[in-house]
MOPAC internal coordinates of N, CA, C and O (Angstrom, degrees):
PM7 1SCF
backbone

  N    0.0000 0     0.00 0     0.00 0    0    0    0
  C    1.4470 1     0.00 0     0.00 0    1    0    0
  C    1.5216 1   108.34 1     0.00 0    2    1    0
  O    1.2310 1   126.92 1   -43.31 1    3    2    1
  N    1.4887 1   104.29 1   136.69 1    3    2    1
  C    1.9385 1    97.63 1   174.99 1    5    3    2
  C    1.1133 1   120.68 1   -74.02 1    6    5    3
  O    1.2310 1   116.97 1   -12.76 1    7    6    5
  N    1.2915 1   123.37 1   167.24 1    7    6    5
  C    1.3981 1   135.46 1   171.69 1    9    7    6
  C    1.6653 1   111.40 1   -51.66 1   10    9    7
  O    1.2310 1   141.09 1   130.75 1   11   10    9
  N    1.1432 1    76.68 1   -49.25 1   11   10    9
  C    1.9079 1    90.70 1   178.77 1   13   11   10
  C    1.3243 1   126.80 1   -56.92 1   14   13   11
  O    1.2310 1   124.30 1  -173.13 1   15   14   13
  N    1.5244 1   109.35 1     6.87 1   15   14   13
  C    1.8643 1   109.39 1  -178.46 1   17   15   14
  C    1.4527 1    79.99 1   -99.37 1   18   17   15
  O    1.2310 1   126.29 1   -43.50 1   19   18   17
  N    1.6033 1   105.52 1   136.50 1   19   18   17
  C    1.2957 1   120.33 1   146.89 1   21   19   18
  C    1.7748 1   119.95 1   -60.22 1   22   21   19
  O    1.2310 1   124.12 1     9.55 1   23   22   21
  N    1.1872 1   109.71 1  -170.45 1   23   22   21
  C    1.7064 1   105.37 1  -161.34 1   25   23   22
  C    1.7323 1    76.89 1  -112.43 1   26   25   23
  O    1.2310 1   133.02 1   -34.51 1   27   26   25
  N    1.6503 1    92.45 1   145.49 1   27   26   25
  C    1.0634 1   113.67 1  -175.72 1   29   27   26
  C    1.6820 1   127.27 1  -156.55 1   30   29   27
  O    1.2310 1   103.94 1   -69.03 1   31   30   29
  N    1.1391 1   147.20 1   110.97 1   31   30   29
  C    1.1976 1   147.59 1  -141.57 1   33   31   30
  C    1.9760 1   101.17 1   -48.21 1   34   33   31
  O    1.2310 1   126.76 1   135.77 1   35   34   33
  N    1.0338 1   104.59 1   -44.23 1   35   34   33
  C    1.7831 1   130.34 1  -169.36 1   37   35   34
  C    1.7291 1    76.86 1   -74.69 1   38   37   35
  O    1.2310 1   111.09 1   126.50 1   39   38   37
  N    1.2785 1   134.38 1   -53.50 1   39   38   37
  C    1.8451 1   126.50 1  -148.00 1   41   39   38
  C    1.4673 1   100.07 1   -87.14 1   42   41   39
  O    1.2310 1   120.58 1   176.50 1   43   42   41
  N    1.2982 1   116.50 1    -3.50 1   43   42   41
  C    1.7197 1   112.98 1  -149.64 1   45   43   42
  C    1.7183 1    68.17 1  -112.20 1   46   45   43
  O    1.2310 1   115.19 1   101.01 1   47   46   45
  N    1.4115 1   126.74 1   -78.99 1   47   46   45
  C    1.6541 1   135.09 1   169.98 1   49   47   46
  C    1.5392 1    91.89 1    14.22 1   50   49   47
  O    1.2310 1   130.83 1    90.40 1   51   50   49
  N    1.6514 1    96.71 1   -89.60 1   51   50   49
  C    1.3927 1   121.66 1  -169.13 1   53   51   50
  C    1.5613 1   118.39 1   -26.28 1   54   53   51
  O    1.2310 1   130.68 1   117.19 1   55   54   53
  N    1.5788 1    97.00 1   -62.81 1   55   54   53
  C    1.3262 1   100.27 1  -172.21 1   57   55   54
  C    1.2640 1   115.49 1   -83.67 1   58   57   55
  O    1.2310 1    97.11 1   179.78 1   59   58   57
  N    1.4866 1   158.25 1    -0.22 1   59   58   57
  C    1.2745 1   156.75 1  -179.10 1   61   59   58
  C    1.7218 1    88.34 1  -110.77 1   62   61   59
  O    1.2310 1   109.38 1   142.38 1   63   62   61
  N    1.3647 1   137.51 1   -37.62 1   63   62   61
  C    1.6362 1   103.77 1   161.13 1   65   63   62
  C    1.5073 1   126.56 1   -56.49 1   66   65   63
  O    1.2310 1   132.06 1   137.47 1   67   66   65
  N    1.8624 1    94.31 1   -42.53 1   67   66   65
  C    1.9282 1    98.80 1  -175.43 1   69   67   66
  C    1.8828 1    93.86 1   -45.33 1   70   69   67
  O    1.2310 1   114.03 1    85.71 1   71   70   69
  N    1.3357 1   128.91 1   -94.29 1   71   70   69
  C    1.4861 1   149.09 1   163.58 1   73   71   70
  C    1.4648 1   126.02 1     5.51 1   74   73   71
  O    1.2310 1   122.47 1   125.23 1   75   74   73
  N    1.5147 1   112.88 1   -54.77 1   75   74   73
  C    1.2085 1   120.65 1  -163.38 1   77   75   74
  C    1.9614 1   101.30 1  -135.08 1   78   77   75
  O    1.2310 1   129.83 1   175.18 1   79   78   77
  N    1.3218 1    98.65 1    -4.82 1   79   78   77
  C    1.7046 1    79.59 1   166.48 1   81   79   78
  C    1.5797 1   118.25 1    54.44 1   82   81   79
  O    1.2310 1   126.91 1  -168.44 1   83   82   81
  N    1.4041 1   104.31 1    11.56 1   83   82   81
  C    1.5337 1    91.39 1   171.36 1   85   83   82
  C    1.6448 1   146.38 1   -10.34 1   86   85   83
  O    1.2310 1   114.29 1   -64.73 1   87   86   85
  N    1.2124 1   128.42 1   115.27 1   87   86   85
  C    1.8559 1   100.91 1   159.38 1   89   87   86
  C    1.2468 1   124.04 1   -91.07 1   90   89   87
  O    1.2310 1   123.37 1  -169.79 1   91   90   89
  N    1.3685 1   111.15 1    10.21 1   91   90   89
  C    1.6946 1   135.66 1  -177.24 1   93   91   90
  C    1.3395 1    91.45 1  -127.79 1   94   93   91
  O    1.2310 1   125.87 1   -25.43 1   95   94   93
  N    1.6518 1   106.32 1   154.57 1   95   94   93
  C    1.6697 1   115.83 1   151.84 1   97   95   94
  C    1.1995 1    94.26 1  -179.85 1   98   97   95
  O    1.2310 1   126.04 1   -56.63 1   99   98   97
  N    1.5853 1   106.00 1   123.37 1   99   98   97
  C    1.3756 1    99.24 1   154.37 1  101   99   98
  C    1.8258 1   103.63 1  -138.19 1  102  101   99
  O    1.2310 1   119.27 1   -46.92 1  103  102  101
  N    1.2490 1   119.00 1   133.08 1  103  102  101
  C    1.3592 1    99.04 1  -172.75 1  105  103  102
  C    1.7823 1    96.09 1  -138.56 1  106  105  103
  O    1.2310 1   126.82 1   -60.28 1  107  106  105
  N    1.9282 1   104.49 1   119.72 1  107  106  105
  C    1.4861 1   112.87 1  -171.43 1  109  107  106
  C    1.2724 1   102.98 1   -99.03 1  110  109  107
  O    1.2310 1   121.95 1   -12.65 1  111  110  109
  N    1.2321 1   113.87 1   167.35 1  111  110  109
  C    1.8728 1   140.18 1   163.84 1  113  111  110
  C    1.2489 1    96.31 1   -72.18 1  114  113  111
  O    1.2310 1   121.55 1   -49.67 1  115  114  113
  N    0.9816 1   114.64 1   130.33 1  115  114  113
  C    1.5705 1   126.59 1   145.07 1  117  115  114
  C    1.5415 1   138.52 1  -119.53 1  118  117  115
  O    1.2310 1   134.52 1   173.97 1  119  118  117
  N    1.4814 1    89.51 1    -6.03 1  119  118  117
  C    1.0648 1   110.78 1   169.36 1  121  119  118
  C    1.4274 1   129.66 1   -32.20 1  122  121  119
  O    1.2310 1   117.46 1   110.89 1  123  122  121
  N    1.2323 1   122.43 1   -69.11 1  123  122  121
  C    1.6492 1   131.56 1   144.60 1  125  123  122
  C    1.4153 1   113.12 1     8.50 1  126  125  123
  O    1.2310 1   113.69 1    84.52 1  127  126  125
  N    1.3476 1   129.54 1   -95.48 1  127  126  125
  C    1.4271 1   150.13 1   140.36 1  129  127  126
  C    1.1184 1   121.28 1    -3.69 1  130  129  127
  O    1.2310 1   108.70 1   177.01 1  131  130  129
  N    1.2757 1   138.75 1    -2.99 1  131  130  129
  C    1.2549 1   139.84 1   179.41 1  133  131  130
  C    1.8285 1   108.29 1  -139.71 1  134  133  131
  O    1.2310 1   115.84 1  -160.11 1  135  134  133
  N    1.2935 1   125.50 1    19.89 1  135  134  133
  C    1.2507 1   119.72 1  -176.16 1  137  135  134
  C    1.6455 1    97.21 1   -75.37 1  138  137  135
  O    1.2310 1   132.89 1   -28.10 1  139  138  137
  N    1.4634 1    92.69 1   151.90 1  139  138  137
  C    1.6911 1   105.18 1  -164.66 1  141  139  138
  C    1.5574 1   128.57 1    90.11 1  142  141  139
  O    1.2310 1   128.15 1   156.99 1  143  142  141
  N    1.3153 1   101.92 1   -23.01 1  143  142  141
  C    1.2633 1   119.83 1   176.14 1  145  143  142
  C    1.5072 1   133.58 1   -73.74 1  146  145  143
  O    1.2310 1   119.00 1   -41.12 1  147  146  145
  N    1.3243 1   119.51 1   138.88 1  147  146  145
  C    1.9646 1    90.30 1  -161.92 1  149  147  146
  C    1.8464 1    77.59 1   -75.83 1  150  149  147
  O    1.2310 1   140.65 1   -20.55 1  151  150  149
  N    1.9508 1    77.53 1   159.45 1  151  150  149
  C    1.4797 1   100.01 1   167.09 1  153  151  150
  C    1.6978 1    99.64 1    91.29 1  154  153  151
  O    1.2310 1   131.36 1   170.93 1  155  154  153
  N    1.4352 1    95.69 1    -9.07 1  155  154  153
  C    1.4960 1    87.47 1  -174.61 1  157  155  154
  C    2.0357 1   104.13 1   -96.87 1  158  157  155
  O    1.2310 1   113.28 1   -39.52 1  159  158  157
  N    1.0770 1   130.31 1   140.48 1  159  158  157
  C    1.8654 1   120.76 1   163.57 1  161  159  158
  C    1.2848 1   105.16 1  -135.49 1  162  161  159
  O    1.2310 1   123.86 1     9.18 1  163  162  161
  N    1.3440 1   110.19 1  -170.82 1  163  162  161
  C    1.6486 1   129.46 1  -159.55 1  165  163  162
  C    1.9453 1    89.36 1  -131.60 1  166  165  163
  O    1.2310 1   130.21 1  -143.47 1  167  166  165
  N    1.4006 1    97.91 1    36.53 1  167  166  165
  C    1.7000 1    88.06 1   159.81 1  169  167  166
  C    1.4463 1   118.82 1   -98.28 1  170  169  167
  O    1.2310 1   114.78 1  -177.68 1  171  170  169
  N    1.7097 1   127.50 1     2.32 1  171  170  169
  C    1.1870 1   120.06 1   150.42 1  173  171  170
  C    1.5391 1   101.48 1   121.89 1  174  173  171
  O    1.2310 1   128.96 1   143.32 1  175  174  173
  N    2.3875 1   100.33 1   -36.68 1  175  174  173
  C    1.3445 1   118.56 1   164.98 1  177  175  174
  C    1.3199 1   122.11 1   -58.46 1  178  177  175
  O    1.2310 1   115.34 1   -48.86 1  179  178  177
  N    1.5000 1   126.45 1   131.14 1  179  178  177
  C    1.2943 1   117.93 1   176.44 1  181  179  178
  C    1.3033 1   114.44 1   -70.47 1  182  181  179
  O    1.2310 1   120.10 1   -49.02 1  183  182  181
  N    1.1149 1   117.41 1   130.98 1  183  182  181
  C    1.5780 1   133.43 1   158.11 1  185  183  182
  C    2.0238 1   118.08 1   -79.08 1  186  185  183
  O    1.2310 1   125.41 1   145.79 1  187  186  185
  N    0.8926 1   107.21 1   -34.21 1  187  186  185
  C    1.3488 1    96.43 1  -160.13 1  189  187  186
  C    2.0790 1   100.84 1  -126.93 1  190  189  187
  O    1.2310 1   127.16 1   -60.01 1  191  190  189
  N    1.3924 1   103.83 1   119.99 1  191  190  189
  C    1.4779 1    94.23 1   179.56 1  193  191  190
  C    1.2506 1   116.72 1  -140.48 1  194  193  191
  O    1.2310 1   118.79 1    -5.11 1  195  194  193
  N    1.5893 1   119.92 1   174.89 1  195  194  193
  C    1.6612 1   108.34 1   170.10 1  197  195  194
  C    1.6998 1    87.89 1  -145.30 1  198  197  195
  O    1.2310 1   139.20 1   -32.61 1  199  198  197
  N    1.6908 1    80.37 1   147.39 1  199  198  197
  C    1.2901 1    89.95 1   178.93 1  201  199  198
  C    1.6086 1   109.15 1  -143.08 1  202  201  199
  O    1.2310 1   119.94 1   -42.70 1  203  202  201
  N    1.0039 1   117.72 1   137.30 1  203  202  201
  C    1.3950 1   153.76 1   171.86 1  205  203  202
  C    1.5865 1   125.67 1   -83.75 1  206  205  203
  O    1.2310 1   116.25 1   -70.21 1  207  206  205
  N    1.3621 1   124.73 1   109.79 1  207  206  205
  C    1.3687 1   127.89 1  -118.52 1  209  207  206
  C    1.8286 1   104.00 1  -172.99 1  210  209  207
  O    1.2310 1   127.13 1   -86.43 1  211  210  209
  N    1.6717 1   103.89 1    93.57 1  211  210  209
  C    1.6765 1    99.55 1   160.19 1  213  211  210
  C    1.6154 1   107.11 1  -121.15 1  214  213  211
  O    1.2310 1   134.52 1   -61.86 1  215  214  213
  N    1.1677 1    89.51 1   118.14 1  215  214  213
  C    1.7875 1    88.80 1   173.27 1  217  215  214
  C    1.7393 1    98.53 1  -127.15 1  218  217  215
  O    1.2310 1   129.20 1   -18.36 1  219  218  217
  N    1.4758 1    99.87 1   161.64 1  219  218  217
  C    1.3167 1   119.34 1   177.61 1  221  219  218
  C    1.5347 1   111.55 1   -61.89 1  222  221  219
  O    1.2310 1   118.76 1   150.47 1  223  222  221
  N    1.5532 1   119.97 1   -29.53 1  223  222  221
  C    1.2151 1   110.10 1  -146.85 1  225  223  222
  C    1.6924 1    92.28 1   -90.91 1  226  225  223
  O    1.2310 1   120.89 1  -168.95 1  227  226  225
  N    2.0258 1   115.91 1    11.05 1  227  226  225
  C    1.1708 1    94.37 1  -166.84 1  229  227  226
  C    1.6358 1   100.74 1  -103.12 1  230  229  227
  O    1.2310 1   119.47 1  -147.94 1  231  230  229
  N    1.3008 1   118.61 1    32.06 1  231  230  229
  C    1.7158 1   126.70 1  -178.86 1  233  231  230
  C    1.1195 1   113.31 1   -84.96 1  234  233  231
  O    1.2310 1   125.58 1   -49.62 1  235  234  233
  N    1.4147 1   106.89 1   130.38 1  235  234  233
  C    1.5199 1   110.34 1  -162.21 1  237  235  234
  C    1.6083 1   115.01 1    85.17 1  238  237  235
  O    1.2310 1   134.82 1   148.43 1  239  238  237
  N    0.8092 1    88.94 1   -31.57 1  239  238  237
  C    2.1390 1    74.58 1   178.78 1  241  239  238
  C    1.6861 1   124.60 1   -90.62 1  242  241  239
  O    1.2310 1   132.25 1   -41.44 1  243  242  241
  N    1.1386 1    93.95 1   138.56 1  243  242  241
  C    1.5178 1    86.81 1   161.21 1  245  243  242
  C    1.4193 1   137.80 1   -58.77 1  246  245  243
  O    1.2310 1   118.45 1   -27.83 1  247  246  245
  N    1.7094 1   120.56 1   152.17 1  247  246  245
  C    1.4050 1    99.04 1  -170.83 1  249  247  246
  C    1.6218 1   124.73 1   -62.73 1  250  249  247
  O    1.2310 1   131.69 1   171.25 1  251  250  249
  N    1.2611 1    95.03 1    -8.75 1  251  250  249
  C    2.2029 1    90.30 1  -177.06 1  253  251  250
  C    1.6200 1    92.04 1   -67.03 1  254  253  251
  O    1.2310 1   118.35 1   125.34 1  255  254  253
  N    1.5058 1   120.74 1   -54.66 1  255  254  253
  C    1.3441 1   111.71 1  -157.43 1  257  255  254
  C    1.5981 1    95.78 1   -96.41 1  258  257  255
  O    1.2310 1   120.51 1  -121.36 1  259  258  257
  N    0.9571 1   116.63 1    58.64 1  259  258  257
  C    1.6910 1   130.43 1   155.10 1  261  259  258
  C    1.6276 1   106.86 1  -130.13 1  262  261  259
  O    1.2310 1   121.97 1   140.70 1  263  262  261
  N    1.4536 1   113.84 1   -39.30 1  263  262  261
  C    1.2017 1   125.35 1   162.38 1  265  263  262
  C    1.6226 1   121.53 1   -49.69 1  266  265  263
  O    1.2310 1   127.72 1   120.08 1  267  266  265
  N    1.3958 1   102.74 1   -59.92 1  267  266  265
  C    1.5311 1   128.91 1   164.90 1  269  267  266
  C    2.0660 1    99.04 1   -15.93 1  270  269  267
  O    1.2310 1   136.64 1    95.87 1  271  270  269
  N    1.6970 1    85.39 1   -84.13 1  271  270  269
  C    1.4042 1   104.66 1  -165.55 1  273  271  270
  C    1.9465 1    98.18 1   -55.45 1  274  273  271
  O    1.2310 1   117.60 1   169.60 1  275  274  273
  N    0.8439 1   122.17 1   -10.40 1  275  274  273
  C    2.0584 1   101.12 1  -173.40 1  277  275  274
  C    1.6075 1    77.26 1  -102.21 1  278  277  275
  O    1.2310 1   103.97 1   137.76 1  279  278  277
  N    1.4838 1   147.15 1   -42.24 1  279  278  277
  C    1.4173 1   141.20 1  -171.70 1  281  279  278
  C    1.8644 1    96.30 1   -51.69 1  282  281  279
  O    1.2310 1   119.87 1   124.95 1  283  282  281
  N    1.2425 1   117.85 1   -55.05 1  283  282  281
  C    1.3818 1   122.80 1  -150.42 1  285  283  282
  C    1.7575 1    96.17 1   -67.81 1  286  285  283
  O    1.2310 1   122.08 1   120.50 1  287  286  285
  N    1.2204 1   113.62 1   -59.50 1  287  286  285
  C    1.0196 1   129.06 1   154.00 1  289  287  286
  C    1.5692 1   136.91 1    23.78 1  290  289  287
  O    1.2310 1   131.82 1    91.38 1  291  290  289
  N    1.6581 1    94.78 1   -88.62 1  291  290  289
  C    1.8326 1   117.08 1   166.75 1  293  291  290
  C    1.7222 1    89.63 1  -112.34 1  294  293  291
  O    1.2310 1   108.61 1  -135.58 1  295  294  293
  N    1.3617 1   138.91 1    44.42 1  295  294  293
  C    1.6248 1   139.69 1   158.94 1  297  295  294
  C    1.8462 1    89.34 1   -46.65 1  298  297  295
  O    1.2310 1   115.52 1   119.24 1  299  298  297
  N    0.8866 1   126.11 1   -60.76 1  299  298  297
  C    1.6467 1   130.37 1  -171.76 1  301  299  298
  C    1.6599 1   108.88 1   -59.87 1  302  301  299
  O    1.2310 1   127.34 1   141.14 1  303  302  301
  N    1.3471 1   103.48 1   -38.86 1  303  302  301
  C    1.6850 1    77.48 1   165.01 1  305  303  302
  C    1.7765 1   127.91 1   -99.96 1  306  305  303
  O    1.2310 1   130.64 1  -174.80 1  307  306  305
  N    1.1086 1    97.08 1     5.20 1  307  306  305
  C    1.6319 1   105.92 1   151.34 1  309  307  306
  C    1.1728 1   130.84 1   -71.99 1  310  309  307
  O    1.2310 1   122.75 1   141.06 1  311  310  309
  N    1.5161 1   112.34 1   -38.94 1  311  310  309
  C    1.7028 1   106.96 1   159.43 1  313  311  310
  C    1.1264 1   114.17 1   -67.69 1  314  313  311
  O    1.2310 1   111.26 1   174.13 1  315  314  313
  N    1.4983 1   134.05 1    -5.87 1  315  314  313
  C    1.2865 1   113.92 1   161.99 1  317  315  314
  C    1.4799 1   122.02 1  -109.68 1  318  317  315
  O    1.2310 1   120.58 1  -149.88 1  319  318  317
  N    0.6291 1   116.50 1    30.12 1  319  318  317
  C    1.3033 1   118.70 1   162.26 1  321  319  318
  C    1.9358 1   123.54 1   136.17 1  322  321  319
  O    1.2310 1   126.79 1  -175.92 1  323  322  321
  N    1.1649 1   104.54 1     4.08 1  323  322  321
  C    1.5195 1   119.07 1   173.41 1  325  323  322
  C    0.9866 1   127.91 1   -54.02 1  326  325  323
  O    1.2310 1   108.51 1  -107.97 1  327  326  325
  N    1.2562 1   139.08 1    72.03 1  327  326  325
  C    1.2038 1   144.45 1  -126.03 1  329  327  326
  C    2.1067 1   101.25 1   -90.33 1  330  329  327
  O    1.2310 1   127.05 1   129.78 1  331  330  329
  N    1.3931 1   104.03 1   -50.22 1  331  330  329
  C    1.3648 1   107.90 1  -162.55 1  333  331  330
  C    1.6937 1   119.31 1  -143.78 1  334  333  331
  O    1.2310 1   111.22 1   -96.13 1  335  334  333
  N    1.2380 1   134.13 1    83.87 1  335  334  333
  C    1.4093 1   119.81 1  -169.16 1  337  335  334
  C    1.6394 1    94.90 1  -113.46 1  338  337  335
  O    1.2310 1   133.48 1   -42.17 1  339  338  337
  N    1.6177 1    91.54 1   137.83 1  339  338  337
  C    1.3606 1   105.13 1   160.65 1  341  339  338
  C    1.7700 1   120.08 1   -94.00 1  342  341  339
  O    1.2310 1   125.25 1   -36.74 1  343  342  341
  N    1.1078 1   107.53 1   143.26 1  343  342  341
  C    1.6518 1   108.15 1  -154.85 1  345  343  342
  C    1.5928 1    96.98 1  -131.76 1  346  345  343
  O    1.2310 1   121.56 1   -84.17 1  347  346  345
  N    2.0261 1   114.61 1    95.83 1  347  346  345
  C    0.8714 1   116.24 1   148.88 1  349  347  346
  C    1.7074 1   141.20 1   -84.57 1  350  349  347
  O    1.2310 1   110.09 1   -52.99 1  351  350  349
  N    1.2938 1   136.21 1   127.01 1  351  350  349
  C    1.8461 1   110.50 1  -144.02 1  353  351  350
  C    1.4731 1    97.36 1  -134.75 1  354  353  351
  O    1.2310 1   115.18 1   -36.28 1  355  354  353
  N    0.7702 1   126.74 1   143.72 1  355  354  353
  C    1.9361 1   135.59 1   175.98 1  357  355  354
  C    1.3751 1   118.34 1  -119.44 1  358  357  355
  O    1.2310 1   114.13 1    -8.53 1  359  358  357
  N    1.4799 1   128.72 1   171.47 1  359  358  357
  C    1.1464 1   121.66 1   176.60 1  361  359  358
  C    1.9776 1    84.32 1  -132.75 1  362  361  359
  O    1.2310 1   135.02 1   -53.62 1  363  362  361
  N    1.7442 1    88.54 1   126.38 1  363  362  361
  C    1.4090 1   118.51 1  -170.31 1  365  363  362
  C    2.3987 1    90.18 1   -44.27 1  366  365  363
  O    1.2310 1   135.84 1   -47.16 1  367  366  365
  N    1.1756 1    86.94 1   132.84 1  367  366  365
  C    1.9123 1    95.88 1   165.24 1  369  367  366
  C    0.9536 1   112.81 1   -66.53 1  370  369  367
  O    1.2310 1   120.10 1   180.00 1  371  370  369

């Protein structure tokens, strides 16, 4: 995926299955909820998300570096404009 996709509920999907292979995913807008807020705009792109997340590759790690890996992840759509994700993470049952 290019640099050039803004962050997007469908772009974020994409890229944390390509990456992390999920057997979970759920990843919401939150954007909404935060108008007024810095980091927050009216370009339509979400700024603000949470996502919900069990992948295999997070066994054995602690939660920062389970966090780590979904941050590293969409790193490209944070430089563009990703303002805020909340990152809930599991280790697949």
């Amino acid at each position: 995926m290019s640099s050039e996709v803004s962050p997007t509920t469908d772009h974020l999907l994409a890229r944390l299955q390509e990456r992390l292979t999920p057997t979970a995913l759920q990843v919401i807008d939150e954007s909404y909820q935060h108008a007024g807020h810095i980091g927050a705009n009216a370009s339509g792109v979400g700024t603000h998300f949470r996502v919900r997340i069990a992948s295999p590759f997070f066994t054995g790690k602690s939660r920062v570096a389970c966090h780590r890996l979904v941050y590293d992840a969409v790193q490209d759509f944070i430089d563009q404009g990703l303002h805020a994700m909340a990152i809930e993470t599991e280790i697949p049952k």
